[in-house]
C-alpha positions in Angstrom: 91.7 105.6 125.1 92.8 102.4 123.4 95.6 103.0 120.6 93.5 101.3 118.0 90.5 103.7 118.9 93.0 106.9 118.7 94.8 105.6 115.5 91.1 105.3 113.8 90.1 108.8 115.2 93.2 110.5 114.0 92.7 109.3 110.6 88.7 110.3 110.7 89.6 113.9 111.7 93.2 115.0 111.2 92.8 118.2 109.6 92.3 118.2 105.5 90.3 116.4 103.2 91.3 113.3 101.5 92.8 113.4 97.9 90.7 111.0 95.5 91.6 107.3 97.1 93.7 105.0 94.6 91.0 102.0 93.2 91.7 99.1 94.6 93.7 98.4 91.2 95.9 101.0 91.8 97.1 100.3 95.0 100.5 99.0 95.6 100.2 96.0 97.8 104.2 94.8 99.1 104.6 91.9 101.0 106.7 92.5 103.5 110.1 90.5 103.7 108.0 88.5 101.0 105.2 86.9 103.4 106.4 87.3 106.7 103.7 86.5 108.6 103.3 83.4 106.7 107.0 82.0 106.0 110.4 82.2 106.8 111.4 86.4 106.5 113.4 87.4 103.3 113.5 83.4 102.3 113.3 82.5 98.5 109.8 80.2 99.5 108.4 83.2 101.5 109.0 85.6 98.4 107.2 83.2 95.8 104.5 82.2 98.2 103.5 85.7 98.5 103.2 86.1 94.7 99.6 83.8 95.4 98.3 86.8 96.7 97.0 90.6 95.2 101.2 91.3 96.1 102.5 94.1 92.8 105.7 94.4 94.9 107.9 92.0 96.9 109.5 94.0 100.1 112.6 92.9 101.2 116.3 93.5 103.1 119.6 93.5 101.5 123.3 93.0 103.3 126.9 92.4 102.1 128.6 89.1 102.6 132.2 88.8 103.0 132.5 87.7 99.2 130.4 91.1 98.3 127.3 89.1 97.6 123.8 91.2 98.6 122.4 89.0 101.0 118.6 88.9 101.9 118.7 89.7 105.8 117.2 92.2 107.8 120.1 92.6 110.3 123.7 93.0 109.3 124.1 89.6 111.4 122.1 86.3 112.3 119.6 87.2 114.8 119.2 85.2 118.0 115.5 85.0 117.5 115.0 83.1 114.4 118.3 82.2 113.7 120.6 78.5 114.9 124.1 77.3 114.0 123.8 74.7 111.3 124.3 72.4 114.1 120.9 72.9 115.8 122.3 75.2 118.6 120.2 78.5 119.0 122.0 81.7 118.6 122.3 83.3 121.7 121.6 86.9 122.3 125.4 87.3 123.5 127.2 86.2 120.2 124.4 87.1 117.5 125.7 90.7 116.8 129.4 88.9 116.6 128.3 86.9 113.9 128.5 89.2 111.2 127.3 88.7 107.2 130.0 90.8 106.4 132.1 88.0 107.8 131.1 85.1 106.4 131.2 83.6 102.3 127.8 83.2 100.8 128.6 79.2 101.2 128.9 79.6 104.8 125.9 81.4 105.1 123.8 79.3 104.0 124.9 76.4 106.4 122.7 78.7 109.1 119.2 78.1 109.5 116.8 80.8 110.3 113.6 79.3 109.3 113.1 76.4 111.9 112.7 77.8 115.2 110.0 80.4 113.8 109.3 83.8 115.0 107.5 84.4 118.0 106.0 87.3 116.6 104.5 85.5 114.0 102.6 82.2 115.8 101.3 81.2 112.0 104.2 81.8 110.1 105.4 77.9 109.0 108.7 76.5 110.9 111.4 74.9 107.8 115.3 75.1 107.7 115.5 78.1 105.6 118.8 79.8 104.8 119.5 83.6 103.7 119.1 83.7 99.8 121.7 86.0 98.1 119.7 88.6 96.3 121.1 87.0 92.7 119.6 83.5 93.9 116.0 85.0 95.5 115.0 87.3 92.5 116.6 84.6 89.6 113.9 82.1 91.9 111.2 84.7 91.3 111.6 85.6 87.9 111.4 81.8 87.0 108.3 81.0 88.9 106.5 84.0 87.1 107.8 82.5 83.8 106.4 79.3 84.8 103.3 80.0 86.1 103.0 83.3 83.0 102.8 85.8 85.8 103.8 89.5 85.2 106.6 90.1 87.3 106.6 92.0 90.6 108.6 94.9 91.8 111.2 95.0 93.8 111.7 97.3 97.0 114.6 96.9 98.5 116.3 98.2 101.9 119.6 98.7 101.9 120.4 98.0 105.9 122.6 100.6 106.2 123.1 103.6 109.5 126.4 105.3 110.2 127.8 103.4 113.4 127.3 100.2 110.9 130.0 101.6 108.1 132.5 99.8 107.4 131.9 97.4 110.3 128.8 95.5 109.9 128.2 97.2 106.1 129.7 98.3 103.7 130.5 102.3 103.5 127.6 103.9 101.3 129.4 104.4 97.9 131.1 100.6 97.7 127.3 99.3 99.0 125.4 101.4 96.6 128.0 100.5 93.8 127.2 96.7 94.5 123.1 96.9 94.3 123.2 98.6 91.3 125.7 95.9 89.6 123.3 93.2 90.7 120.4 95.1 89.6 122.1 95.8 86.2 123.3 91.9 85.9 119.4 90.8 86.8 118.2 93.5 84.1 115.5 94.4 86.6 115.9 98.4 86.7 112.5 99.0 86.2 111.6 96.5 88.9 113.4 98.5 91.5 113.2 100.8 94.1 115.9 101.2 96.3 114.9 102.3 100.2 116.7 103.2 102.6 116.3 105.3 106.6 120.0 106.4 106.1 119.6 109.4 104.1 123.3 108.9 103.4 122.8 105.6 101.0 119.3 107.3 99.3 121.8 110.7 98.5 124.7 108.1 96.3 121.6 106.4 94.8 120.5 109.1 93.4 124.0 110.3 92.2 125.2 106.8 90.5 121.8 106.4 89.3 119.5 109.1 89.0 116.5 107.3 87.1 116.2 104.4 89.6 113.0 104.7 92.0 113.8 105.7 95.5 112.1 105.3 98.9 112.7 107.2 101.8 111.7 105.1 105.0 110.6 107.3 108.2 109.9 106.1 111.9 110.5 109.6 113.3 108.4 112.8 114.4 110.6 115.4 113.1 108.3 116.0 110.2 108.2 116.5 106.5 110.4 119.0 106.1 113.1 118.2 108.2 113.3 114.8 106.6 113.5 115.7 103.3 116.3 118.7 104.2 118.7 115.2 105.1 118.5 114.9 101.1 119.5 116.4 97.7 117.0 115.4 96.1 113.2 114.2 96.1 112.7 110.7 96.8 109.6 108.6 94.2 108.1 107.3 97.5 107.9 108.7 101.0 107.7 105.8 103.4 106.8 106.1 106.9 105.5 104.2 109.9 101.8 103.7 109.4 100.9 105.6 112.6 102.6 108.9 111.8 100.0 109.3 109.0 96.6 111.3 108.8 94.5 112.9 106.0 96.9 116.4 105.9 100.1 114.4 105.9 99.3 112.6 103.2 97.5 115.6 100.7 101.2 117.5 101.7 103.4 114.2 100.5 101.3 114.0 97.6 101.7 117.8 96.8 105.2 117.8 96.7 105.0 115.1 93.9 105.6 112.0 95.8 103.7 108.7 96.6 103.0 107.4 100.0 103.8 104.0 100.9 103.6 103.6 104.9 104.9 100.6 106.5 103.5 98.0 107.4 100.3 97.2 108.4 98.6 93.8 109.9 95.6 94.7 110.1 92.6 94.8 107.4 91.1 97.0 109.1 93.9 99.5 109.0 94.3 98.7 105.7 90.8 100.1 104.4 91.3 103.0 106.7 94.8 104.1 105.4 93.3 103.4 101.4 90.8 105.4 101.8 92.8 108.9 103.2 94.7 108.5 99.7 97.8 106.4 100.6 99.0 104.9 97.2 100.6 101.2 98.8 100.4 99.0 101.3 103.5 96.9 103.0 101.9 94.2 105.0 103.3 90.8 106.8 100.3 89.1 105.6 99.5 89.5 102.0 96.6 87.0 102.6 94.8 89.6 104.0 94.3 92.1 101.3 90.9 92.7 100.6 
């Protein structure tokens, strides 16, 4: 059986009935590292592009420079995919994961381009030097543009890239990171903009005990199940957030009942789309916002 067909068949007749679908108005469409099927991932362009489109929420990664600047980035280093010296040379596959963020000045950072050479996961997506924004510099861009153009604001979620084996080597260790996202949020006055998401359990645990009002996400790619996953933390998360294809009708009703929203990640596909909306899901994270029906 193709995947696609299985997928649609486990959503049609996974055990339950579906809770009373969102309306389209009400559904929480986030575009994923801002438009990353379109532009340059987590770049300032890509994030204000994607606010032509039905996006309520702008999706993007978060790392620590060397000068404790958040950094937009989904790895902790410059990848060897979409990533070259400022020089032109490609980064090689050898010496990306020695090229750490935590390493380098926000100044120096920006002297990499990880825009040109594209992603060759992503044939549309537009090829321009594009640098790693520091969160400060890609949400001060956004706010402006929605000024200018008298746009309501988006939300913000934001992963903080963060596992164990990464503390205090590639990241910072949860209590100093979480510290530094919640001064920047504070100094942006965007608090009610926010959620903060996160797979480490660990990071999503000092969230919630520095600050206890601000919306939290917990992000899931594993098969361990509800319960499990919410026994990693002290508290229960505003969004439950996992891989699209670990969802069905009953999953969803028993997220819902235990007061959360669910927000699966991410889907490329309209098709998927209407299928996921109408078993209840409450958002959407999508690489191509142009999509959204």
């Amino acid at each position: 059986m193709k995947q696609s067909l299985f997928f649609s068949l486990l959503l049609f007749f996974a055990c339950g009935e579906p809770s009373t679908p969102p309306t389209k108005k009400q559904i929480d469409y986030q575009g994923h590292r801002g438009a990353r099927g379109l532009y340059p991932e987590n770049s300032i362009n890509g994030l204000v592009k994607a606010l032509d489109f039905p996006i309520q929420t702008l999706e993007l990664d978060v790392v620590v420079s060397q000068d404790s600047q958040l950094i937009l980035s989904h790895e902790p280093w410059f990848s060897h995919v979409i990533c070259q010296h400022s020089d032109g040379r490609a980064i090689t596959e050898a010496e990306a994961e020695t090229l750490k963020i935590i390493d380098f000045d926000y100044k120096d950072i920006k002297a990499f381009d990880c825009g040109s050479r594209g992603n060759p996961r992503f044939p549309e997506q537009k090829k321009y030097n594009s640098y790693k924004p520091s969160f400060m510099d890609a949400i001060s861009n956004v706010e402006l543009h929605c000024r200018k153009i008298k746009r309501t604001p988006p939300r913000y979620n934001v992963e903080l890239k963060s596992q164990p084996e990464w503390y205090g080597v590639f990241t910072p260790v949860p209590k100093k990171f979480v510290e530094l996202a919640l001064q920047e949020i504070s100094l942006l006055e965007i608090e009610n903009q926010i959620t903060i998401q996160s797979f480490d359990p660990v990071i999503l645990n000092e969230i919630h005990r520095q600050a206890p009002n601000i919306s939290t996400s917990f992000l899931v790619e594993n098969i361990e199940g509800l319960e499990a996953n919410l026994q990693k933390l002290t508290f229960t998360p505003t969004i439950y957030s996992p891989y699209f294809r670990l969802l069905n009708v009953g999953a969803v009703n028993e997220i819902h009942k235990k007061g959360m929203k669910v927000i699966p990640w991410t889907i490329n596909d309209p098709v998927f789309m209407k299928k996921l909306v109408e078993i209840g899901v409450d958002g959407i994270i999508t690489d191509y916002p142009n999509l959204i029906d």
